[in-house]
C-alpha positions as CSV (number, residue, x, y, z in Angstrom):
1,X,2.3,22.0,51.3
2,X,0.7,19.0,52.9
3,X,-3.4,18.7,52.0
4,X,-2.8,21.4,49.2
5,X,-3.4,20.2,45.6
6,X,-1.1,21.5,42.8
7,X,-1.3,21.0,38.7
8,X,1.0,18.1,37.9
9,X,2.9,21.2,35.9
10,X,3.3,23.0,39.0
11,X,4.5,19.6,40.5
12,X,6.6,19.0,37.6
13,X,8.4,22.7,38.0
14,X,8.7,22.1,41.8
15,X,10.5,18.4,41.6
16,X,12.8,20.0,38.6
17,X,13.5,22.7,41.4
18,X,14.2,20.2,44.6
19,X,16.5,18.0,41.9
20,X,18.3,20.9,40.8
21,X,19.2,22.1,44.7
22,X,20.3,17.9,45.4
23,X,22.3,18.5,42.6
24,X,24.1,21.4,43.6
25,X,24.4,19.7,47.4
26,X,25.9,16.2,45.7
27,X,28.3,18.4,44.3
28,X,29.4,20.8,46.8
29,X,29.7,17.3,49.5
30,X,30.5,14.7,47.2
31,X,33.0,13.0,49.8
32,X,30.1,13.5,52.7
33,X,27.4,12.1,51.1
34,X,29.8,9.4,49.7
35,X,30.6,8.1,53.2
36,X,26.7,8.9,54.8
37,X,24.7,7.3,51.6
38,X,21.9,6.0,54.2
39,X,21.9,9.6,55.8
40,X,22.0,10.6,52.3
41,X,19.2,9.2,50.8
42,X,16.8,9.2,53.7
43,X,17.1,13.1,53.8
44,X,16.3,13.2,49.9
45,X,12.9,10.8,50.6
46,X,12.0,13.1,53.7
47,X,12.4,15.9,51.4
48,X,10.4,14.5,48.6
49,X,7.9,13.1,51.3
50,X,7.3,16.2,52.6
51,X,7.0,18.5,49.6
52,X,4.8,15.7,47.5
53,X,3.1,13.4,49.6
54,X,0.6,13.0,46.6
55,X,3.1,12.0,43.9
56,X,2.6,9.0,41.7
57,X,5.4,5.8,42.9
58,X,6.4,5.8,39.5
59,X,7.3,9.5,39.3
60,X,9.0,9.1,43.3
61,X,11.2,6.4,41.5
62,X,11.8,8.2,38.8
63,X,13.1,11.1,40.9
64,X,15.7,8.6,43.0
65,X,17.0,7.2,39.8
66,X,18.1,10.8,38.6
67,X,19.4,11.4,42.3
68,X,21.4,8.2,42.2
69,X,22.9,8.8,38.6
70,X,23.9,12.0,39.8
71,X,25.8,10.3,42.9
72,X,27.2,7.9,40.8
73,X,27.9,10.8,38.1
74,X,30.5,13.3,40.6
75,X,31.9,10.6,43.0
76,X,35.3,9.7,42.9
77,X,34.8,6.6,43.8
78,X,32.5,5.4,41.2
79,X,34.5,2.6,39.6
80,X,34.6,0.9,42.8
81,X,32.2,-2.3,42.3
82,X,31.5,-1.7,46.3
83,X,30.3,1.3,46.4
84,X,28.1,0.8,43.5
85,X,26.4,-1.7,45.4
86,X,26.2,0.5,48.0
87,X,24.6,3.0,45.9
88,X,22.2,0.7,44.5
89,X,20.7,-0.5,48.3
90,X,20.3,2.7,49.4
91,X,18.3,3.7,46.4
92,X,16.4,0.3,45.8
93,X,15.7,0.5,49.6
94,X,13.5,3.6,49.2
95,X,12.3,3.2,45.9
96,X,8.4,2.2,45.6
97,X,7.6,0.1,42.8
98,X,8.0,-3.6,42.3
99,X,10.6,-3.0,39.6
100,X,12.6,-0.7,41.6
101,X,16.0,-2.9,40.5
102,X,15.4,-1.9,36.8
103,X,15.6,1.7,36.7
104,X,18.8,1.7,39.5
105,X,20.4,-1.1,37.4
106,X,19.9,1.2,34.1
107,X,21.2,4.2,35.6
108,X,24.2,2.2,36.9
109,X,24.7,0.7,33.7
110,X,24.9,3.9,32.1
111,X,27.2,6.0,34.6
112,X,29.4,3.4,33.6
113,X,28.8,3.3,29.7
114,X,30.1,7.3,30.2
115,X,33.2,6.2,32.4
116,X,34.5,3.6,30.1
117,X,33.6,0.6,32.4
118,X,32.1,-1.3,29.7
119,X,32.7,-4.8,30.9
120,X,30.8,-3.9,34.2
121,X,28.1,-2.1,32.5
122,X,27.2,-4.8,30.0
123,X,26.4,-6.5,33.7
124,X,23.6,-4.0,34.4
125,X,22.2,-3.1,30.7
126,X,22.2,-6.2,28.4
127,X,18.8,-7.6,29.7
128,X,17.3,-4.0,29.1
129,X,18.3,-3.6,24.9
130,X,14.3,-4.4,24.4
131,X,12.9,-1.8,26.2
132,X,14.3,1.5,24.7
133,X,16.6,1.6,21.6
134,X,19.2,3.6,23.6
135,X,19.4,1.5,25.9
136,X,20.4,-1.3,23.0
137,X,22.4,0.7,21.3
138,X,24.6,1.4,24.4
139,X,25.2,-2.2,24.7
140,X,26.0,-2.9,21.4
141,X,28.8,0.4,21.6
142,X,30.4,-1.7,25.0
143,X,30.7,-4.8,22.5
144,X,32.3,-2.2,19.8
145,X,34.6,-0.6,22.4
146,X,35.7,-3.7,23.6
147,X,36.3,-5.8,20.5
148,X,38.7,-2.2,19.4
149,X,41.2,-3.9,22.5
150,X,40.6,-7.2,21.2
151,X,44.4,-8.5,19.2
152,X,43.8,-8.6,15.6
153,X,45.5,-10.0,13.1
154,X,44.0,-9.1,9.4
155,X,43.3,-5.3,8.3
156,X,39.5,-4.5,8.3
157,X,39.3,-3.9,4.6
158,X,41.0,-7.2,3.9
159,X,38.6,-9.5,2.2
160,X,40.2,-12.2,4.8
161,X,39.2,-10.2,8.1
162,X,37.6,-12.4,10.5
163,X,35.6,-9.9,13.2
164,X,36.7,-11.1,17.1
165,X,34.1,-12.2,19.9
166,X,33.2,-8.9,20.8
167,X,33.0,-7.4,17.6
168,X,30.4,-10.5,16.8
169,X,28.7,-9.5,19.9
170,X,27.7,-5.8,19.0
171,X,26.6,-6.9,15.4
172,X,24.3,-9.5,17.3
173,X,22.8,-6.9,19.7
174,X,22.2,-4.6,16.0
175,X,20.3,-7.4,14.5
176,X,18.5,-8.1,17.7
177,X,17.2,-4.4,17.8
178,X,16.4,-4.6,14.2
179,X,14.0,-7.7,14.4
180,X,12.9,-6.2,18.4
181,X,12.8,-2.8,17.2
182,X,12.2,-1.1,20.8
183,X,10.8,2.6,20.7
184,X,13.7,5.2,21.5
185,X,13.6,8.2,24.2
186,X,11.0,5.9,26.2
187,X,12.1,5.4,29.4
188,X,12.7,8.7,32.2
189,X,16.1,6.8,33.3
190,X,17.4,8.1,29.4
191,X,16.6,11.7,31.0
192,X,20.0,12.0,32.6
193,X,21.6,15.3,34.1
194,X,24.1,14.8,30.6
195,X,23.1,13.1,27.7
196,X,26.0,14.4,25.3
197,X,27.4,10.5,26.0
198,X,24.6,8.8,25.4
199,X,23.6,10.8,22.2
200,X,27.1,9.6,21.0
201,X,26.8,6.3,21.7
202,X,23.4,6.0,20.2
203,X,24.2,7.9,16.6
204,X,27.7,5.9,16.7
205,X,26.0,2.8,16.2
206,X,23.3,3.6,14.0
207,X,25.7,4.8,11.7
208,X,28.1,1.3,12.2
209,X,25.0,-0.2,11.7
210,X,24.3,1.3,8.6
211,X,27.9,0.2,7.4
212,X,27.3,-3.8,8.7
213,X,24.1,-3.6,7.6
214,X,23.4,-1.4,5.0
215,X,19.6,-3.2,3.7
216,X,18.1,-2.5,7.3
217,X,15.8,0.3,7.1
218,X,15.2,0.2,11.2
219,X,18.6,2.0,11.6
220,X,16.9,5.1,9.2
221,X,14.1,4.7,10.9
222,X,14.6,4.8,14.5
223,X,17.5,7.6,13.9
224,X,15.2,9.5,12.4
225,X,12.7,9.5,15.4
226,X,15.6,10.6,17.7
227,X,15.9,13.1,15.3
228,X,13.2,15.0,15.4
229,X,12.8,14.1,19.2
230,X,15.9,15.9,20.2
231,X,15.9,18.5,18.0
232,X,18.9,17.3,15.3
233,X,18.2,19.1,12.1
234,X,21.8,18.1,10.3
235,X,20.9,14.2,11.5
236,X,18.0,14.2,10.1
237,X,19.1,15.9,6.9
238,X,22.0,12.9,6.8
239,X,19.4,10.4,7.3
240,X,16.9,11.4,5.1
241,X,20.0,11.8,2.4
242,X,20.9,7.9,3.0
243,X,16.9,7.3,2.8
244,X,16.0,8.6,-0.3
245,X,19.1,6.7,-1.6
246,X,19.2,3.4,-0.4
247,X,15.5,3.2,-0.4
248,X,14.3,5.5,-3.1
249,X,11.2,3.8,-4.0
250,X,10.3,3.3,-0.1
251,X,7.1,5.2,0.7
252,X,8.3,5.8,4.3
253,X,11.6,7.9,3.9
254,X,9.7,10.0,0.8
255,X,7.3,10.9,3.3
256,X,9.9,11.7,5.6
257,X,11.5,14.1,2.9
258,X,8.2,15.3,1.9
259,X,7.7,16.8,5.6
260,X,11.5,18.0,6.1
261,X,11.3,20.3,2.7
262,X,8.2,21.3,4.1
263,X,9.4,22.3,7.3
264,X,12.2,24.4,5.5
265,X,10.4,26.1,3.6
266,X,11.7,24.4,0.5
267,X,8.5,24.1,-2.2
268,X,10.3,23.0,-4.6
269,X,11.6,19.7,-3.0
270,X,8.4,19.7,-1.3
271,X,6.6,19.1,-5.4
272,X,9.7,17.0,-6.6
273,X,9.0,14.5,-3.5
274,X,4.8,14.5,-4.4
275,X,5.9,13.7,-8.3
276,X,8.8,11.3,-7.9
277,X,5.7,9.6,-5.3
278,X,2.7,9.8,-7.6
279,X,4.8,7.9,-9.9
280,X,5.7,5.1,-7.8
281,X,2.8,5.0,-6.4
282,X,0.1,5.8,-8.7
283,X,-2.8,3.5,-6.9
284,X,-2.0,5.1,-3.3
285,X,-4.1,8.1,-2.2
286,X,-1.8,9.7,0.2
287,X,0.7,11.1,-2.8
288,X,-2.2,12.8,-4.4
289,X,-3.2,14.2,-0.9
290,X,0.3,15.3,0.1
291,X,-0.1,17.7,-3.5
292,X,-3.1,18.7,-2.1
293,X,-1.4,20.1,0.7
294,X,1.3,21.5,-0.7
295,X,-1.0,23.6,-3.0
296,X,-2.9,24.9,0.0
297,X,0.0,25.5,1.8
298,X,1.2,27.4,-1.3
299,X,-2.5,29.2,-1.9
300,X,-2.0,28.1,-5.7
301,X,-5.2,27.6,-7.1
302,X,-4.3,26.5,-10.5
303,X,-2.1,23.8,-8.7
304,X,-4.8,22.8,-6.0
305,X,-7.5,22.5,-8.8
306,X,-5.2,20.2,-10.9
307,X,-4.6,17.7,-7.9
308,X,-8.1,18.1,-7.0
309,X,-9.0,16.4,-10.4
310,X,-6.9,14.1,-9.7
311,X,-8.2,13.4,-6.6
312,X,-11.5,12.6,-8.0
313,X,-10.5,10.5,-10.3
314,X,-8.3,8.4,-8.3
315,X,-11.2,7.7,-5.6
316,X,-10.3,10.2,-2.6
317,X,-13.4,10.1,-0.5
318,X,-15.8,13.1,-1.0
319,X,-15.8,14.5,2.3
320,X,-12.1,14.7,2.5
321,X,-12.3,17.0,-1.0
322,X,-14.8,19.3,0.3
323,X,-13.1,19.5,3.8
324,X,-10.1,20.7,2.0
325,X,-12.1,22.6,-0.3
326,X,-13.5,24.8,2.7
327,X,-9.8,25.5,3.9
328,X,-8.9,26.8,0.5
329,X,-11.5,29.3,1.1
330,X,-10.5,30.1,4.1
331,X,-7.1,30.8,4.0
332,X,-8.4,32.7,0.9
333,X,-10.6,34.7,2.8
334,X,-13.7,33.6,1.0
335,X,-15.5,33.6,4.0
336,X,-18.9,33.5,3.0
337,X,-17.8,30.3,0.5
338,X,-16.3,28.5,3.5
339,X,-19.6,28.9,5.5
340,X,-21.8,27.1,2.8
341,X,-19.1,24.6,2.7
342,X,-19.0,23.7,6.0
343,X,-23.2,23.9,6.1
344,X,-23.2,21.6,3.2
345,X,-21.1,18.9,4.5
346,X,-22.8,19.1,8.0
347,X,-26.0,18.2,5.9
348,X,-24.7,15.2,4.0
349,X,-22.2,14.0,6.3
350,X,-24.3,14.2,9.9
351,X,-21.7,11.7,11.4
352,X,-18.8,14.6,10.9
353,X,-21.0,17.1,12.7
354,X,-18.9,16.3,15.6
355,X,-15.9,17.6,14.0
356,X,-17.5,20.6,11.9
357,X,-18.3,22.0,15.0
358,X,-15.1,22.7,16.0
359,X,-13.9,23.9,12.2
360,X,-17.0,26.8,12.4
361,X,-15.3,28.1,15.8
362,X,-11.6,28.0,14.5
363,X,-13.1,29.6,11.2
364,X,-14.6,32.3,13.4
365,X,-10.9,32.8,14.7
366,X,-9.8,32.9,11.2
367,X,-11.9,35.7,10.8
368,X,-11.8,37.4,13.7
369,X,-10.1,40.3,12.9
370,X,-7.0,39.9,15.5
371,X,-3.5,39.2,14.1
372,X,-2.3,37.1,17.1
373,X,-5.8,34.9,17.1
374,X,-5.7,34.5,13.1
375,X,-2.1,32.8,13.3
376,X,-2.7,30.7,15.7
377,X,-6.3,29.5,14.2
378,X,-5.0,29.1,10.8
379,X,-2.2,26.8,12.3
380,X,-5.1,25.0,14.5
381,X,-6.7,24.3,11.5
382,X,-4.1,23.1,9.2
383,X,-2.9,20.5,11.6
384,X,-6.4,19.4,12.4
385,X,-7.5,18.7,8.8
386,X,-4.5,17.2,8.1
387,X,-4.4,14.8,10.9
388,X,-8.4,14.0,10.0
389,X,-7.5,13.2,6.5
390,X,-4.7,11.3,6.7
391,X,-6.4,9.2,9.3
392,X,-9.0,8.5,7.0
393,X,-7.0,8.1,4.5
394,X,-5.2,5.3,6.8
395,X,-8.5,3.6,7.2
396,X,-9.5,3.2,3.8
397,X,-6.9,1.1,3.4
């Protein structure tokens, strides 16, 4: 492979593959690679070497982090503090970048978050909780787990119970992620071979959160983005349903539900969300535009005309109307409409000839003729305009 250039997809297929065979090997010679880690390891970076001699550093780390959580992961003797350190020469050894201790110390700390070492991995994680929400939330559960060992003396719901040390300890690391508020899913050490532990940590603590703190909005917030990042419908159906009431009147979480109905099919909640926001916020733009939406997405006419009115009267920039006005008649096939549209703003707007351009050759797809190219133009089109208007929108403010 040596001299030959691949796509960093092919690359990205080809690692997945050589990880997937280590993994198999580490598991069929878990006591041999225990007792050879130098062996070990030097065969995986002759391996890599060989294969990808082009690969980024960050990516080569990257790929020893998910070989040494994997070690760590099947090895009997992971709970031994020596062969941990072990582990984590070998891999910092062969690892390229100047922060090659982070990502070892992260994957350590989490190998022992899943075994129930949480004293140890508080060691490895705690000076991480800024960089990834996980991460945080993963230190906060250690505190939680330990302070359930702690002796108490006074039942929880007694209004004289006193929380212990640790239990102090994980509502300090909450609050700290609430005024730090780290991104979540951010860093490829999260990407481990089993994440079913770390998914339970995580949503365990937003919820406990949510029950120490219930005014903090981060805890919606951030679940919500690991939400939709992972793919967990019925978790962001819970936290939208604590959302819309805790913070009914927050422009945020409406939003949020406005999308989710919209995403199930669900009209109805879709319009309730648009009217409960017009009313709340009657001098903001975005609910007006959001009915706007809705109506195309419904092909009402009736409906689209009345918000359009609105619209105008309200101050929506003109462009943005007749932008929308040309994908009504579109979708509707009113093609020859939709080509004076388009021709018109090109004239009066000259700066969004940039972006017409690209609407006449998705509206030629719209029209094409071809069932296949149709859906996936009219789908191109309604997530470009949207994401045009409600970027404008965002800079008229």
């Amino acid at each position: 492979m040596r001299g030959e250039k691949l796509s960093d997809a092919i690359v990205y297929d080809k690692l997945k593959l050589l990880k997937r065979d280590f993994f198999g090997y580490i598991e069929r010679n878990t006591a041999k690679v225990d007792t050879n880690l130098p062996v070990f390891y030097g065969y995986v970076i002759s391996a890599v070497d060989a294969s990808f001699p082009n690969i980024s550093d960050e990516v080569y780390d990257e790929f020893i982090d998910s070989i040494t959580f994997k070690v760590l992961d099947v090895s009997s003797s992971s709970g031994d503090a020596e062969y941990i350190r072990k582990v984590i020469a070998n891999a910092i050894r062969f690892k390229k970048k100047k922060d090659a201790e982070m990502g070892v110390n992260i994957v350590v700390g989490l190998k022992l978050v899943k075994v129930g070492d949480y004293v140890h991995a508080l060691d490895y994680l705690k000076k991480y909780i800024a960089l990834d929400a996980k991460i945080g939330a993963a230190v906060a559960y250690c505190y939680y787990a330990l302070s359930l060992r702690e002796f108490k003396t006074d039942d929880t719901s007694s209004r004289n119970y006193r929380p212990g040390e640790m239990e102090l300890l994980a509502r300090e690391t909450l609050l700290n992620l609430t005024r730090l508020r780290p991104p979540v899913n951010s860093l490829p050490q999260l990407k481990v071979d089993d994440p079913a532990f770390l998914e339970k940590t995580f949503w365990q603590m937003v919820f406990i959160g949510l029950e120490w703190f219930p005014s903090e909005k981060w805890f919606i917030d951030v679940g919500l983005r690991n939400a939709v990042f992972t793919g967990n419908a019925d978790m962001r159906k819970r936290l939208l349903e604590i959302g819309s009431e805790r913070f009914y009147s927050d422009i945020h979480f409406l939003r949020e539900m406005f999308y989710y109905n919209l995403e199930n099919r669900d009209a109805g909640g879709a319009a309730g969300v648009v009217n409960q926001l017009i009313k709340q916020y009657p001098d903001e733009l975005e609910p007006v535009y959001l009915g706007l939406k809705l109506s195309l997405l419904a092909m009402k006419k009736n409906s689209f005309l009345s918000f359009r009115k609105l619209a105008v009267t309200k101050g929506m920039p003109p462009y943005i109307l007749e932008l929308l006005d040309f994908v009504f008649d579109l979708l509707n096939n009113e093609t020859q409409e939709a080509s004076a549209r388009i021709a018109d703003i090109e004239a009066e707007y000259p700066h969004l000839r940039y972006y017409t351009t690209i609407l006449k050759y998705i509206a030629s797809e719209v029209s094409s003729g071809n069932d296949v190219r149709i859906k996936k133009a009219k789908k191109a089109l309604l997530d470009s305009v949207d994401q045009f208007c409600l970027d404008e929108l965002n800079r008229k403010k």
